[in-house]
N, C-alpha and C positions, 0 to 999 in steps of 0.2 A: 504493500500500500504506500509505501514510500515514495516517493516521486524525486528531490532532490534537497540540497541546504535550502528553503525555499530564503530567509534570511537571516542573518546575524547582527545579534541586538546589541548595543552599545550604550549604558550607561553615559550621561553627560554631567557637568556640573552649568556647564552655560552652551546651549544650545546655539546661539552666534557663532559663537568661539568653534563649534564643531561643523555649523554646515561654510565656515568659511577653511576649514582644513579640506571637510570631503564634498561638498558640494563647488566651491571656488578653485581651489587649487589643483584636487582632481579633476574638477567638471562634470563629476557622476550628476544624471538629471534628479531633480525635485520630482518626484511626483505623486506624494500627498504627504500634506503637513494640518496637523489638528491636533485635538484634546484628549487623554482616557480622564476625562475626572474620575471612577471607578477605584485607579490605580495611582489616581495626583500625579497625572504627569505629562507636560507634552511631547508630541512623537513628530516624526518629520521620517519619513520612506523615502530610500534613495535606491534608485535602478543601477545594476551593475552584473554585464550579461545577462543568463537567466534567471537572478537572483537577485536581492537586496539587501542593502546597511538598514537598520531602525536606529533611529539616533533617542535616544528617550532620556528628557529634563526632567526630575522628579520637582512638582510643586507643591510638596506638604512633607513637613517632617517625619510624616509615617506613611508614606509611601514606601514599598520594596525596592524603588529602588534608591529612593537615600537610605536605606538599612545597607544598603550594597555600598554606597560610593563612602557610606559611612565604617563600613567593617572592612572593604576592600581598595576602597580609593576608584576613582572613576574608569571607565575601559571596559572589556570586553563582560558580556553580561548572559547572555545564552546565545545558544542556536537552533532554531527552530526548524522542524524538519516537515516537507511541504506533503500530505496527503492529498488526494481524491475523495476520501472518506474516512472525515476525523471518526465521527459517531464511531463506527464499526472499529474503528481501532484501538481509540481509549476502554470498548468493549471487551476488547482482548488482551488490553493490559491489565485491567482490572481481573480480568479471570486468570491472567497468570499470578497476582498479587504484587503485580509492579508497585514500588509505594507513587502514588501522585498528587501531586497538589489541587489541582483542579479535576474530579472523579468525576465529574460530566464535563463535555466540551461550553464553551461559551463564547459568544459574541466579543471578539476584542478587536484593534484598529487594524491588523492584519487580515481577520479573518474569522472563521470559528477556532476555537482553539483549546487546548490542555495544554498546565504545562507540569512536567513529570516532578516530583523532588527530587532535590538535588541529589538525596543518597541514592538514589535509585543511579545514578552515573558517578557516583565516589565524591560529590560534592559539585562538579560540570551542571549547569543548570540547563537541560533539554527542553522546548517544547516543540508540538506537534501541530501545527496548524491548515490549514484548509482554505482557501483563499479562495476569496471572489475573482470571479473572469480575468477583470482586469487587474487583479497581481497577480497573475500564473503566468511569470516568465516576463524580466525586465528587460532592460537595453541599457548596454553604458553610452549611448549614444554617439556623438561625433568625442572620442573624450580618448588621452593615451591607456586609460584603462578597460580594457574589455574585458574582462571578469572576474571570481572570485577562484581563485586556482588551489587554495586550500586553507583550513580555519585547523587550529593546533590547539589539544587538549593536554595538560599536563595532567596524569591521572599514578595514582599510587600502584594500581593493578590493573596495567593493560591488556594482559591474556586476560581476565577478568571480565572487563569491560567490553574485547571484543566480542567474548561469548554472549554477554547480554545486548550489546549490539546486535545480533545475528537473532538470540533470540524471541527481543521483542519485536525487532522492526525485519529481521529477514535479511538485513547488510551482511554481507559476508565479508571478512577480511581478504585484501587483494595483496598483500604482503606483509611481510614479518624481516625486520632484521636486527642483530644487537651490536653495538660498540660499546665497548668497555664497557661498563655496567649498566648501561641504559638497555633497552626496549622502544622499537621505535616499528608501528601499525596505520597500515594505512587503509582507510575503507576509502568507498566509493556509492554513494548513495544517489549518486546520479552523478552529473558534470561536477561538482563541488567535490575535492576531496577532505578526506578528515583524518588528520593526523594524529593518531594517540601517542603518547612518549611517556613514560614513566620508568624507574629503576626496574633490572632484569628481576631482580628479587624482589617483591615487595616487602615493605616495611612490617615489622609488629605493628607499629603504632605510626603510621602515615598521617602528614600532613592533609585536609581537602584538596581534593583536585579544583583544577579550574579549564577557562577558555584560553588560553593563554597566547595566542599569535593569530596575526591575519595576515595571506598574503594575495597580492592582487598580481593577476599577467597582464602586460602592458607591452606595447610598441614602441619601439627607440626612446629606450632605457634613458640611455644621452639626455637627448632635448627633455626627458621628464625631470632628471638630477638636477640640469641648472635652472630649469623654470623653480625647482622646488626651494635651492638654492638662493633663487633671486628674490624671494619671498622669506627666508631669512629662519626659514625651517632645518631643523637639526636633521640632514640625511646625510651619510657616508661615501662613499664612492664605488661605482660597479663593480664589478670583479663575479670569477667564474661561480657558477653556482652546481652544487654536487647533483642535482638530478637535471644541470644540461641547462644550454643559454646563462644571461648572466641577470646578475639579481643586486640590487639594490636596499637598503634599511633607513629606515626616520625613524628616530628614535620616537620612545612611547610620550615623552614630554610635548611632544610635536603633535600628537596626533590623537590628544584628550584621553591619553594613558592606554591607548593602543598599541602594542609593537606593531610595527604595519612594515611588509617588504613587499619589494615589486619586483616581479620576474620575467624577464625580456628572454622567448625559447625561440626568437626569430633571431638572437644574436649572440653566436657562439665563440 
């Protein structure tokens, strides 16, 4: 029932400050910005290939997500994974006894939607949403980034986690590999890849996992560094990238406590 990342949510402390990093700088299109009063918070959806960023300002001190920016500091906040048919799927998580926060789906600015607890992914906050016509499948438009080429989970137990990957939602792990003591998983739940990384061994007593990197593919790496550059934003310099073409980093101060890399696989 999976369909693909449909988008990844992004904590803000000042919304401005965020659609002029990813909306201006990148150029990814606007296209819808409003209110959850529900949730105290404003949202603003941005297009980026067939997927989207949620940019979300929490506007009340008890909102989930100033509990987040407040226990974690601002940045990546979940990923939500795009169905066909939330109903019948949150149906079948429940009857596997997935723990979930929301145990019927509901109306939220993306879509219909559930979103799992976090233990249920080792602390990774998932949800699963269903979207109206017109979010199934965005465009980066005229912009140097054409899409989301993979979102990185740091997780305590990633054999773990792939198994409940696979079990709740049917993703199957599409590789496995270890360096020195890490564990490093890669699924494929449509176009988006999903990078699990965690220690070979896991811990007794592990730290929560989290969402922990984005990375965008992009066209002439170059001209994207110095326009980013000329804008006065903390990014590094190109250089080879281990799975091919070359890749790029802005630091997380840059980019409203997002690690964010760009990967240029047209220039090797």
């Amino acid at each position: 029932m999976i369909t693909d990342v449909h988008h990844v949510g992004i904590a803000v402390r000042d919304m401005e400050a965020a659609l002029r990093f990813y909306a201006e700088a990148l150029g990814l299109p606007l296209v819808k910005r409003g209110e959850a009063p529900a949730r105290g918070a404003r949202v603003a959806l941005l297009a980026v290939g067939g997927s989207y960023l949620e940019l979300v300002e929490p506007t009340r001190d008890d909102s989930p997500f100033a509990e987040h920016i407040a226990e974690r500091g601002e940045g990546l906040h979940h990923v939500a994974l795009g169905t066909d048919d939330v109903d019948a799927l949150v149906a079948e998580l429940r009857a596997k006894d997935v723990p979930l926060q929301d145990a019927e789906p509901r109306e939220g600015f993306t879509g219909r939607l559930s979103y799992l607890a976090p233990e249920a992914m080792d602390g990774a906050l998932l949800e699963v949403v269903q979207p109206p016509r017109e979010l199934f499948g965005g465009s980066a438009g005229d912009c140097p980034v054409s899409r989301i080429d993979h979102v990185v989970l740091h997780l305590p137990n990633v054999e773990g986690a792939c198994g409940r990957m696979r079990e709740y939602f049917g993703v199957e792990t599409k590789r496995t590999f270890e360096r020195g003591e890490m564990r490093f998983s890669f699924l494929r739940p449509g176009d988006v890849i999903m990078e699990l990384i965690g220690p070979k061994k896991p811990p007794s007593e592990a730290r929560p996992g989290s969402i922990a990197g984005l990375a965008f593919e992009v066209t002439d790496i170059e001209a994207l560094t110095a326009d980013l550059k000329e804008r006065g934003l903390p990014v590094g310099e190109p250089h080879a990238a281990l799975q091919g073409g070359r890749i790029v980093s802005v630091n997380a101060s840059g980019a409203c406590g997002v690690p964010v890399a760009f990967i240029d696989f047209s220039d090797g």
